[in-house]
C-alpha positions as CSV (number, residue, x, y, z in Angstrom):
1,X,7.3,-10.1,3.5
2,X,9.8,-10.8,0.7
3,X,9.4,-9.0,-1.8
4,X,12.7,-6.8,-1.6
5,X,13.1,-6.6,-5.4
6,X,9.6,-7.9,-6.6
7,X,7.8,-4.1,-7.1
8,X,4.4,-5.9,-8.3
9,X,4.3,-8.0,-4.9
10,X,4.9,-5.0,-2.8
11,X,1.9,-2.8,-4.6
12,X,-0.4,-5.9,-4.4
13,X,0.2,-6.2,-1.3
14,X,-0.7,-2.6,-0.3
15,X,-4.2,-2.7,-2.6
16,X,-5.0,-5.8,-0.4
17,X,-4.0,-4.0,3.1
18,X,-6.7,-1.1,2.5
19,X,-9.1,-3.4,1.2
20,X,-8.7,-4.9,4.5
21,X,-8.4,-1.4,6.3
22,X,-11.8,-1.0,4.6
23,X,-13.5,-4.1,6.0
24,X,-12.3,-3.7,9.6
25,X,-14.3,-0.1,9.5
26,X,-11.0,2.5,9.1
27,X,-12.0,5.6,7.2
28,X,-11.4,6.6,4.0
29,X,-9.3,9.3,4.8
30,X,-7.4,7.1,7.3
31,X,-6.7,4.2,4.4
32,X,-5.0,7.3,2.1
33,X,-3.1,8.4,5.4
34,X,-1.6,5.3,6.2
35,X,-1.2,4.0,2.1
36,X,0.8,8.3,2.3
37,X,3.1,6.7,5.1
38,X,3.6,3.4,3.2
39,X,4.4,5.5,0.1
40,X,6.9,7.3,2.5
41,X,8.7,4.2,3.5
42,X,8.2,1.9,0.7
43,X,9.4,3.6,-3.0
44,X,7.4,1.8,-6.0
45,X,9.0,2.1,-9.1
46,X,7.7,4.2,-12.1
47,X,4.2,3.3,-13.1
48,X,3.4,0.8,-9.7
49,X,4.6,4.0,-7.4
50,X,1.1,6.4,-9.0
């Protein structure tokens, strides 16, 4: 994925991932745990990051 310094790509991207995590059946407590880890490894700026 390139979005190294594109913060809008990276949070779009994630909203698509548990709307995908959602489809395939996960849980919604497993979509917040793994969107937590994301947030771990992958710092949004300011307003994108909340």
């Amino acid at each position: 994925m390139k979005s190294k310094n594109d913060a809008t790509r990276r949070y779009q991207w994630k909203l698509i991932l548990a709307k995908r995590l959602y489809q395939k059946g996960y849980t919604r407590q497993d979509v917040i745990n793994l969107i937590r880890f994301l947030d771990w490894l992958i710092v949004l700026p300011g307003e994108l990051g909340k």
